[in-house]
Structure formats: C-alpha cells, structure tokens
C-alpha positions as CSV (number, residue, x, y, z in Angstrom):
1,X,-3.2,8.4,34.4
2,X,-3.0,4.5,33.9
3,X,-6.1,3.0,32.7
4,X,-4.5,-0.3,31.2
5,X,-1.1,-1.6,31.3
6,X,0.3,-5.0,30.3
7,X,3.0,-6.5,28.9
8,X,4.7,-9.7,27.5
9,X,7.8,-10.8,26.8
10,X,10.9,-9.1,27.4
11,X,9.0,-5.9,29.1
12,X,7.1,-8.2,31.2
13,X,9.6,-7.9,34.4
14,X,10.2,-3.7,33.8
15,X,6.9,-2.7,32.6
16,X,7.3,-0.3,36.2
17,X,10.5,1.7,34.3
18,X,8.2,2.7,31.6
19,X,6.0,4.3,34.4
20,X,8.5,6.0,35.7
21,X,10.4,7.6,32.2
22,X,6.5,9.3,31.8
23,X,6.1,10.4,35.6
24,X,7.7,13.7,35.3
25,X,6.0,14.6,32.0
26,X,2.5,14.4,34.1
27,X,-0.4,14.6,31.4
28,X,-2.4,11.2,29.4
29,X,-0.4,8.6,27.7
30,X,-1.0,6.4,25.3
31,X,1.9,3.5,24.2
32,X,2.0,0.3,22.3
33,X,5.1,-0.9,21.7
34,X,5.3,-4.7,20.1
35,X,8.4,-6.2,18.5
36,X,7.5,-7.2,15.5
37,X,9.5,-11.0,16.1
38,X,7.6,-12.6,18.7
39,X,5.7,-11.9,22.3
40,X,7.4,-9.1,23.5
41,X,5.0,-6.2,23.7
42,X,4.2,-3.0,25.9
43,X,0.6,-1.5,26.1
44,X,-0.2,1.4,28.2
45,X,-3.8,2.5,27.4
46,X,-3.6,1.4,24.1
47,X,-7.2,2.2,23.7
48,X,-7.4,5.8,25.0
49,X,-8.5,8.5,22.6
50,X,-6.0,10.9,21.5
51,X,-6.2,14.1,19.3
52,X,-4.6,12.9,16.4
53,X,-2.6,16.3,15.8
54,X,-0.3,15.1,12.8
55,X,-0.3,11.5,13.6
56,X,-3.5,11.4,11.5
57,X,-1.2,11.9,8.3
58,X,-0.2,8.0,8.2
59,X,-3.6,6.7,7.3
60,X,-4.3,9.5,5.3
61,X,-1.4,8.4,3.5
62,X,-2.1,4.9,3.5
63,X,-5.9,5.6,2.3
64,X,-4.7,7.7,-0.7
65,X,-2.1,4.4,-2.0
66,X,-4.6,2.4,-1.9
67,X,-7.2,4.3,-3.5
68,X,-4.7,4.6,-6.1
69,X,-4.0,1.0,-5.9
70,X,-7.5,0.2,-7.0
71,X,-7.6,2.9,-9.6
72,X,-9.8,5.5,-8.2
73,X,-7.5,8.4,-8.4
74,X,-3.8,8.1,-9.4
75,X,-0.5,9.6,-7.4
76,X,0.6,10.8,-10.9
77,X,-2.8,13.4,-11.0
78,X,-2.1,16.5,-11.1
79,X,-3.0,19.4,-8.2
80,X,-3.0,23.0,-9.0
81,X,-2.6,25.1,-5.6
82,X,-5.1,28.0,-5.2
83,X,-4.6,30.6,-2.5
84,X,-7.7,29.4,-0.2
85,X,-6.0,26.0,-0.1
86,X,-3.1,28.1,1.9
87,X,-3.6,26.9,5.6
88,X,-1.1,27.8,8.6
89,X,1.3,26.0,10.6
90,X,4.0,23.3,9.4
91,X,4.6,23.3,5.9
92,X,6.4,25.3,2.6
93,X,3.2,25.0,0.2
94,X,1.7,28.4,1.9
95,X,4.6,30.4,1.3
96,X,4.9,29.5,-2.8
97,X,2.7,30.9,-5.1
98,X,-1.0,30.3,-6.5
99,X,-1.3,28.3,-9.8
100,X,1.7,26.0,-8.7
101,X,1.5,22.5,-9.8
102,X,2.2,19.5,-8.0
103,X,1.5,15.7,-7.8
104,X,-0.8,13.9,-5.2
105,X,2.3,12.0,-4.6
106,X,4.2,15.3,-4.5
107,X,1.6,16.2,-1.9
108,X,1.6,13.1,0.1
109,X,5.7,13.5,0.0
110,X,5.1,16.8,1.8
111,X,2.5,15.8,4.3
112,X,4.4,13.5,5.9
113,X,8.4,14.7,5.5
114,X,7.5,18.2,6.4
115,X,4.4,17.6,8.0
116,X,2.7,20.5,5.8
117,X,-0.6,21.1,6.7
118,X,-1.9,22.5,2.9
119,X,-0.3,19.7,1.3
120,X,-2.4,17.4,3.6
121,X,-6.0,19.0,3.4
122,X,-5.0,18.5,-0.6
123,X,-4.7,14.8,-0.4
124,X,-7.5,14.4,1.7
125,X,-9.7,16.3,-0.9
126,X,-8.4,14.4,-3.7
127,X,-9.2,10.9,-1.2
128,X,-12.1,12.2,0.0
129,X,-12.3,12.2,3.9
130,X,-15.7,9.3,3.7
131,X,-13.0,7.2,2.0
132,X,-10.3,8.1,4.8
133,X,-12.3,7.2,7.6
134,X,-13.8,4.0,6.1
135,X,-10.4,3.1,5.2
136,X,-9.7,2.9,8.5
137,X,-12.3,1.2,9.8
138,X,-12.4,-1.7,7.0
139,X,-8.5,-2.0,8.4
140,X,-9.4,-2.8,11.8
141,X,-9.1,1.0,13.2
142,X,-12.1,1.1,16.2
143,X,-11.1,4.2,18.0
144,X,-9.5,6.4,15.5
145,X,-11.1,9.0,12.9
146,X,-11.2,12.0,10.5
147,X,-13.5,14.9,11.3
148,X,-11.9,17.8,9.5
149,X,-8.8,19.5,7.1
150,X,-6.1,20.1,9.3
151,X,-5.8,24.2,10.6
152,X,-9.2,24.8,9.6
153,X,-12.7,26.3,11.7
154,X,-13.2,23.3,13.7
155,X,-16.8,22.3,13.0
156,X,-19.0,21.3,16.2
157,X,-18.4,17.3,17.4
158,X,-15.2,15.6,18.0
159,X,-11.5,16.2,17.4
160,X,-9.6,14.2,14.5
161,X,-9.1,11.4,17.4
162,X,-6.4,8.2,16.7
163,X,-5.5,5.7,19.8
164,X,-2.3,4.2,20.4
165,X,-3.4,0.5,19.3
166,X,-5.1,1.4,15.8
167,X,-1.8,3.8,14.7
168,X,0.5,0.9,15.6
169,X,-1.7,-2.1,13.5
170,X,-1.8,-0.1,10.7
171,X,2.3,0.3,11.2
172,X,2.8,-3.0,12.0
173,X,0.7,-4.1,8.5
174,X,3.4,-1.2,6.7
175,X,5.8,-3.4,8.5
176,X,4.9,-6.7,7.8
177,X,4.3,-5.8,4.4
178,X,0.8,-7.5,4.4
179,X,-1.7,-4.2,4.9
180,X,-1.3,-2.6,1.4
181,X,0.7,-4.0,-1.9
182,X,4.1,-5.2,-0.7
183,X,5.8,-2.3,-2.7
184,X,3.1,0.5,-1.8
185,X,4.6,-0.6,2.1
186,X,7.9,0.0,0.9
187,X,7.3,3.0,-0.4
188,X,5.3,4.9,2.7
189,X,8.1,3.4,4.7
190,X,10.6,4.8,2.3
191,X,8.6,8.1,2.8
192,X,8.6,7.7,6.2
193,X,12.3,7.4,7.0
194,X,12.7,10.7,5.3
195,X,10.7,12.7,7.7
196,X,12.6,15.8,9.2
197,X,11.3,16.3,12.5
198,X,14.5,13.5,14.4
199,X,13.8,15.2,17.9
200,X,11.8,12.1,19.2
201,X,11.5,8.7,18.4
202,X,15.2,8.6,16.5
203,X,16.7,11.0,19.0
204,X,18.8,8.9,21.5
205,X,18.7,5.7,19.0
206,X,22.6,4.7,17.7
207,X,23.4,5.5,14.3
208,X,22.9,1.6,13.3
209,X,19.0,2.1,13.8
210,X,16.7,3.2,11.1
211,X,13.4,4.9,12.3
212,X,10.0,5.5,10.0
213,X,8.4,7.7,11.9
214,X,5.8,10.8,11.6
215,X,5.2,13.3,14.8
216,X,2.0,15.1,16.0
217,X,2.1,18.6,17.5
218,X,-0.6,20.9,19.5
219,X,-0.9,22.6,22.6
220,X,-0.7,20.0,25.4
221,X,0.1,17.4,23.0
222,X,2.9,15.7,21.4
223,X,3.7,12.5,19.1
224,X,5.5,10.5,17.3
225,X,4.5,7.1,15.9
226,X,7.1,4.7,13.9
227,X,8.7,1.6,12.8
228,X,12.2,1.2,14.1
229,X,14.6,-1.7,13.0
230,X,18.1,-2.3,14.0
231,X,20.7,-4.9,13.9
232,X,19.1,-7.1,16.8
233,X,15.3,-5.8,16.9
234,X,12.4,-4.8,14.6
235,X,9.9,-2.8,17.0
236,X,6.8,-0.7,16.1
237,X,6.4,2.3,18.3
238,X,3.2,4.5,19.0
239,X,3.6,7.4,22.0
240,X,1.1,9.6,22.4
241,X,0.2,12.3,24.7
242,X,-2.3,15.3,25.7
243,X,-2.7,17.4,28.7
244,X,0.7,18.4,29.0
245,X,1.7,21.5,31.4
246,X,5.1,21.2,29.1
247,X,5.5,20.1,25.6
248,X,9.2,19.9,25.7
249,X,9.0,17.6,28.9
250,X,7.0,15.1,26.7
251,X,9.4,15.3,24.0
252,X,12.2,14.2,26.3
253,X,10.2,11.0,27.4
254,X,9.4,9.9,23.9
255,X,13.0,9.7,23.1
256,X,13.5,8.1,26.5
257,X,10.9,5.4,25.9
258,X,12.1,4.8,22.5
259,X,15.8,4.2,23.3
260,X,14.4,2.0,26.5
261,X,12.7,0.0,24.1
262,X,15.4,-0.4,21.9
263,X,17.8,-1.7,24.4
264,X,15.5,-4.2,26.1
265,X,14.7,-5.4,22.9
266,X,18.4,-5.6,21.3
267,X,19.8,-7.5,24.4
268,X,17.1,-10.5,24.3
C-alpha cells in the first residue's frame, strides 16, 4: 500500500522502479532513503507505524551511550545474568550459564551484533525503558516507542512500534556525527558494522561498500535499517515491512532496494 511517496534528487525521475522492486513482496512498506551529501532522497511512507521487531535495538543503543555520557550509569558496570533474564529467540546469552558476568557494553555488543534478545532486555533494565522512550522523543522521534522487553508476555496496548523516518534521523545524526559525542557515533557505528546477519542491506552491495546496519525479524515482518558509505555515495537506509505472506520474498527486495540505491547514487 502507498500512502506517501516523494523524492528528490537523483530518485526523482525513477521513484516508479522502487515501486516495482517491492510489488512482488505484496505486504506494508516503509523506506527513507536520503544521501547524506545533498537533495537526493527517497520516502515511501516514511511515517507509517511499524513493529519495531529488532530495529528497536538502535535507540536502545543510542539511549544507553548517552545515559552513560552524562554519568547516570556507566558501560563499564557490571551485569550478573540470572536464569529468569534467559528469554528465547536470537541470541547466545540463554544458552551460558547463571551467575555469568558481563559489561553493559558487553551487552549492548551483543544486542546489536547478534541481535540477542536477553542481552537486550538487560540494557534496557539498566536504561530504564522511561529513559528509552523519552530519549527518543527529546531526539525528534514522533512515531516510534518502547512498550515492552523483547520475547516477553506482551502486556495489553501497542506493539514496540518505530517508522521509517524516525530510525533514519537518528542514523543520519550517528552519521553526521552530531546526535551523540562525535566518538560515542563512532563507536555504535563501529558496533554496527560488525553485525552478523549480511543477508539484506550489504547483500548485493560490492565489496568497496561498508554497511552499519541492524535487521528486525517477526512473522510477516522483516528489516534492516543502516548507514552505507562507499567510494562515490554516503546513504542512510531504513526498509521496513509487515504483512508479509513470505518473509524470504521481503528479504530479497531489501537487498534489491539497497543495491538500487547504491547505484543511482554512485553514478551522479
């Protein structure tokens, strides 16, 4: 379904190919794509809610530097992991034993590299999820929030819920250096280049191209979010989907739109 679609620039005279890389995937879609040199930008419902799945872990990540940034808590502070902080799905915490020790920064390593789930419902207790959600809204966020640990009894009310436009400002202020401390950016970047799951965003890119990037899983839905930068283009990228008859369809057209993206941009 298309709500919204505009676009500037260099996508201004194929915005239509974009529409059809996501026709055979069916579902919702939401997609901002802006390069982060000038006009050239790409919104497709950019204001649509999404369930955030495991796209929610980027300003989880972001909420916890800066809350050690201003001292409140400290990446260095130690987390011991009990057995009811075991929760299912991605993740290696639940298979290692009770009593282990780790770092919040260990933790926030994990959440987004391996996309574990435990290891994300312990930052957010160590955040707080108040702190996570005003976070986001003191950083411009309008459609995006936390309403619960990740893999647990959903409680009555509203999914965790991001949109396409808040997940790529707070990207693009990673990118630009300019949201958080100029080296806290480099470091979630840093982080976010070593995340594991390649199957999207990175998968048709050339090797010269360096993607930051976290996915988002669940029935009908799937992902990715990132900051890509090559030799001729620096691009943020947010696709999201839900309603999907076929997961692995949706996969295909993220990798699709990414590489689209990447060429249009590099031959400007």
């Amino acid at each position: 379904m298309i709500k919204q679609l505009r676009a500037n620039g260099a996508f201004a005279e194929c915005k239509d190919q974009l529409i059809e890389i996501i026709k055979p995937a069916g579902g919702e879609w939401g997609i901002v794509i802006d390069a982060l040199d000038g006009e050239d930008s790409i919104h497709l419902n950019p204001e649509d809610p999404f369930r955030a799945a495991s796209v929610i872990k980027i300003p989880i990540m972001m909420a916890a530097f800066h809350e050690a940034r201003e001292g409140r808590i400290r990446l260095d502070d130690t987390i011991i992991l009990r057995n009811q902080d075991k929760v299912g799905g991605c993740g290696v915490l639940k298979e290692l034993h009770s009593g282990l020790e780790i770092t919040l920064l260990d933790a926030i390593n994990l959440m987004i590299v391996v996309s574990d789930n435990t290891a994300t419902n312990l930052v957010i207790d160590a955040v707080g999820k108040d702190l996570i959600n005003r976070y986001m809204e003191t950083k411009g966020c309008t459609g995006s929030w936390l309403e619960s640990q990740l893999m647990r009894p959903k409680p009555r009310g509203p999914w965790n819920t991001i949109t396409a436009k808040d997940i790529a400002m707070l990207l693009r202020g990673l990118a630009e250096r300019t949201i958080e401390n100029p080296g806290d950016c480099d470091s979630m970047i840093g982080i976010m280049r070593r995340q594991q799951y390649r199957q999207k965003l990175p998968r048709y890119l050339p090797k010269e191209a360096i993607c930051a990037n976290k996915t988002g899983e669940q029935t009908g839905v799937t992902h990715d979010a990132g900051i890509i930068t090559g030799p001729k283009c620096s691009f943020v990228i947010v696709c999201l989907s839900q309603n999907l008859d076929d997961t692995d369809v949706g996969i295909e057209v993220i990798s699709e739109t990414a590489k689209w993206a990447y060429d249009i941009l590099s031959a400007r």
